[in-house]
NUSE-542589 format. One record per residue (C-alpha): x, y, z. Coordinates in steps of 0.5 Angstrom, whole numbers, plus 500, padded with zeros to 3 digits. Layout:
N
XYZ ...
end
This chain:
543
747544526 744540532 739534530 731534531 731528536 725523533 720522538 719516541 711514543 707508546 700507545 695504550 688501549 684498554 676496554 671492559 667487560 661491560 657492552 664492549 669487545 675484544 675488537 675495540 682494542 684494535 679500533 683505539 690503537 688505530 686512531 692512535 698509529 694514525 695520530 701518530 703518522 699525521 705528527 711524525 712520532 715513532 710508536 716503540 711499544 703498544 700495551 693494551 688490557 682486556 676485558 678490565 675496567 677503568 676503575 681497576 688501576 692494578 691492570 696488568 699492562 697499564 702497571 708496565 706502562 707507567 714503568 716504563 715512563 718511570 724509566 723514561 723509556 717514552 715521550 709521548 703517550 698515545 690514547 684513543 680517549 682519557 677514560 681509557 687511561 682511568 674510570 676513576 676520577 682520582 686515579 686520572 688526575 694522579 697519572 696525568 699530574 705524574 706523567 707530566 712531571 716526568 715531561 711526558 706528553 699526553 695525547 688523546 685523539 679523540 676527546 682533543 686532549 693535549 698537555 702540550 696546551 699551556 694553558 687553563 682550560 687544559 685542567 677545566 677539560 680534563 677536569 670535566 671529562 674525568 668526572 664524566 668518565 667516572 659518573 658513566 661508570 657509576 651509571 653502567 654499574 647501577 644498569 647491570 645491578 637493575 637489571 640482574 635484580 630483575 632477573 633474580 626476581 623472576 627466578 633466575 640465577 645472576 651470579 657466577 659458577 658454583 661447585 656442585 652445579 652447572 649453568 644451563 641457559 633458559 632460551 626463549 624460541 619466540 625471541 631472536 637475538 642478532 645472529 638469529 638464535 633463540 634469545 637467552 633470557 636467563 640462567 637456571 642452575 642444575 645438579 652436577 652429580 659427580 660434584 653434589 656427590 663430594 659436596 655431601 661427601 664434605 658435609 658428612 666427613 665435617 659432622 663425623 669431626 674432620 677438620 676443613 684441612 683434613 677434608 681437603 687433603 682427603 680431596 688431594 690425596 684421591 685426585 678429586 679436582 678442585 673448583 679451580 682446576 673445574 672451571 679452568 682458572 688462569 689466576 688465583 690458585 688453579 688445582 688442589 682444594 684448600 682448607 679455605 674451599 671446604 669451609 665456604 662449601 660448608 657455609 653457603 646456603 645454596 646448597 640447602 635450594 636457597 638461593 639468594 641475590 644482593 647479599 654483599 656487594 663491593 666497594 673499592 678501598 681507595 687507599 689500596 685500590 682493593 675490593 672490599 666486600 660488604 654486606 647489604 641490608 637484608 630488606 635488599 635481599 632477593 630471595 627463593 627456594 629452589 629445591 631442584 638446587 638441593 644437595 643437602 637437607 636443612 638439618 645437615 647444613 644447620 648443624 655444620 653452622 653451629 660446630 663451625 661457630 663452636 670452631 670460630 670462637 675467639 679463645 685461642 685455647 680452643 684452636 691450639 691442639 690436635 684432635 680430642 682423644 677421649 669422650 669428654 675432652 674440650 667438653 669440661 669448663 672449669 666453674 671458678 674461672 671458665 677456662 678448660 679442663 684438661 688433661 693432666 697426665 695419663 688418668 685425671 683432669 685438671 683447670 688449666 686455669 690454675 696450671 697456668 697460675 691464674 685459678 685456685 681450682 686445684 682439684 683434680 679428677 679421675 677421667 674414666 671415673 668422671 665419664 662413668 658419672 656422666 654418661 652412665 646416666 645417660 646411656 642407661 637412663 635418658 636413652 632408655 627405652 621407657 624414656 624415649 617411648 614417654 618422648 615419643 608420645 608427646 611428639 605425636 601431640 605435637 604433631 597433631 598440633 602441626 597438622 591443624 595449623 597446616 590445615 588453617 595456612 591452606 584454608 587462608 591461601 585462596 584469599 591472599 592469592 586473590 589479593 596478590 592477583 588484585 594487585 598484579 591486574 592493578 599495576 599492570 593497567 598503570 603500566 598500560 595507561 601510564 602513571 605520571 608519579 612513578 617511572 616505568 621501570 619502578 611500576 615494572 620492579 614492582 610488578 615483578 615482586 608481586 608476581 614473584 610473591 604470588 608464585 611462591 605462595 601458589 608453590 608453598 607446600 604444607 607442613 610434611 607431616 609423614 615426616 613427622 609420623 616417620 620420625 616417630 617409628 625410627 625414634 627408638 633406633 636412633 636412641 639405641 645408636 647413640 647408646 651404642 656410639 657412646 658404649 664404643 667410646 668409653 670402650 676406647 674404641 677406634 680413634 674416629 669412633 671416639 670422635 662421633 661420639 663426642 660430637 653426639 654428647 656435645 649435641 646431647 649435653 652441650 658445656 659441661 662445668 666442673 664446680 668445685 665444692 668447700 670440702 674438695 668434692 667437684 659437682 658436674 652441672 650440665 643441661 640435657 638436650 633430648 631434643 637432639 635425638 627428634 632432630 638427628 633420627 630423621 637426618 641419620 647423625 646418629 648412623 
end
């Protein structure tokens, strides 16, 4: 008499960050012993994922499950319902198709699903159930999204953890929740002090010419700890800053007090299962200012926007040296072809166009004799007292001019604030009343953006013309700084000296082009920018 070969089964469990609980696992792996014991099947292995959604098929303890079906280590598999195998319709009808050309069985106990069932309906079932679990995910993910635009419409902040700041819970005593503590209706963000201060650190150390890298290994070398090791991470990299961390300090916005919502969002490539970001359209954008998340002033953060333009072109040329050694380097274009001038030996510069045999520019030119032509004028002419004494007067115009357009928008804020609250008292009695043509959550979104705009106006502040009247007292000594910082570089002063410096006449200057003329002279055409001097005396660029 042959034997009866024992069945060998595995159970998996599974269950989100979205309204579950650790506990579910348990609950699930119950129902699935209790399967198991009314069949008489011996259960050799439980695998469970937590806290990871349904959609996400790179789970870790799902991966060694459908391993170990591969290795036909099991026969039978155990789950509590078909949606903890898989959120997403494609993925489910994969495994399970997969699962039963490897003759294993599928069990769910609760939705009465079995592969064992020969017979049509099995498809039409599991069919129907994928797609259900999948449209249920659809719809939890549009609730969260609703309700944190709510949020970000009334002021509160809706994302994750961000270098430089703490999350503080805003509790509201009136409210309980079910363990009787205060209820937590929304996120404030506020300073770290010992962070703010390496942001600002980062900033200053980018705009005095250091590279992203170079911060970073600054960080490292002082043992400052990283946003990873902060908010003890267990995936990803965990300590030690990156190039990569630097640079999306440098470009977020937040630390200027702007905060936004709804910028990107992700969708999940359905080849590789990856999450993809993509922007939104900005009329989504929910924005506001908050000037309590301030770290680093408007011109500070504008001004590391355009060098890391300037860093991001595609010209490989640009990104294959070391730093800039003298005052006009990675400054000079070539007129005929636009490549670099670079230099060509100890004293000159040539078109690295014509080096590289695709120029006929083949004049070459003296570097101190070209920096001398260049910047001499401009130290002892643009920079000149009487010069900067013409700038500041029409400035003072210009500032007169600022404050009667302010004194016009504060003439006209009473009317709009009247407007706005015409409106509020008006949606709010179709709240009360009801409105058979607009659903209560639309009336609800809708009366939040009035509410959020009316205290945005009621909190806009008017021009600030002291710092416009400071500016004009302190013009004089930026202009002598800068006639300093350039004196020092031609001087071959410290390497880091040299490097400011250069920064300073890319901001005065911008591209410099080298023309060459019939009879071998070279012309040197560029555009001055004394504006930079009005926008760097108040931000101290030039200090």
């Amino acid at each position: 008499m042959t034997p009866v070969k024992e069945l060998r089964a595995v159970a998996y469990a599974r269950y989100s960050s979205e309204q579950q609980r650790a506990a579910s696992i348990d609950d699930q792996l119950r129902n699935c012993r209790r399967r198991a014991d009314a069949e008489g099947w011996l259960i050799i292995r439980e695998y469970a994922d937590r806290a990871i959604t349904g959609a996400d098929s790179s789970r870790p303890q799902y991966r060694e499950m459908l391993g170990a079906a591969d290795s036909n280590e099991f026969d039978i598999l155990i789950v509590d319902d078909l949606s903890r195998l898989a959120r997403d319709q494609v993925e489910s009808e994969r495994v399970i198709r997969r699962l039963e050309f490897q003759g294993i069985r599928l069990v769910a106990t609760a939705d009465g699903y079995d592969s064992q069932t020969k017979t049509a309906t099995r498809k039409i079932q599991r069919t129907v159930k994928g797609l259900v679990n999948e449209m249920r995910l659809d719809e939890l993910r549009e609730q969260v999204h609703r309700g944190l635009t709510g949020q970000a419409i009334k002021g509160y902040w809706c994302g994750g953890r961000v270098y430089g700041y703490t999350l503080r819970p805003i509790l509201d005593p009136s409210r309980r929740d079910p363990y009787g503590q205060p209820e937590r209706i929304g996120t404030k963000l506020e300073i770290d002090a010992e962070q703010a201060a390496i942001v600002s650190e980062i900033y200053r150390r980018y705009l005095d010419g250091e590279s992203c890298r170079t911060i970073a290994k600054h960080l490292n070398d002082r043992g400052v700890p990283s946003a990873g090791s902060t908010w003890n991470r267990k995936v990803r990299r965990c300590s030690g800053w990156m190039g990569s961390a630097v640079r999306s300090i440098l470009r977020n916005p937040l630390y200027t007090g702007r905060v936004r919502w709804n910028v990107g969002g992700y969708v999940r490539n359905p080849d590789t299962a990856k999450r993809v970001r993509r922007p939104r359209p900005q009329d989504e954008w929910v924005e506001h200012c908050d000037e309590g998340a301030r770290i680093i002033t408007d011109e500070l953060f504008q001004r590391a926007q355009k060098r890391n333009r300037i860093r991001s072109t595609s010209d490989a040329r640009m990104k294959s040296g070391g730093r800039p050694k003298y005052l006009l380097s990675g400054l000079l274009h070539c007129g005929n072809c636009d490549a670099h001038y670079i230099l060509h030996d100890a004293r000159s510069y040539a078109c690295s166009g014509h080096k590289g045999g695709a120029c006929d520019n083949h004049i070459r030119v003296r570097r101190d004799r070209l920096e001398s032509a260049i910047l001499g004028p401009l130290r002892d002419e643009m920079l000149a007292p009487e010069r900067v004494a013409q700038m500041a007067k029409e400035m003072q115009l210009n500032l007169l001019e600022r404050m009667h357009k302010s004194k016009m928008r504060a003439a006209e804020q009473p009317h709009e604030l009247m407007e706005l609250d015409a409106r509020i008292a008006r949606l709010r009695k179709r709240m009360a009343a009801g409105d058979p043509d607009i659903t209560p959550d639309e009336l609800r979104a809708a009366l939040d953006l009035a509410e959020y705009k009316r205290r945005e106006l009621a909190h806009a502040k008017p021009a600030d013309i002291s710092e416009g009247a400071k500016l004009l007292t302190i013009l004089p000594n930026a202009a002598e700084l800068y006639r300093r910082q350039i004196a020092l570089g031609l001087d071959g002063a410290h390497p880091q000296i040299v490097q400011k410096a250069r920064l300073a006449i890319r901001e005065l200057l911008g591209q410099i082009r080298l023309e060459p003329g019939e009879d071998g002279s070279l012309w040197a055409a560029y555009e001055v920018h004394p504006a930079v001097l009005v926008r760097d005396a108040v931000s101290g660029y030039a200090g």
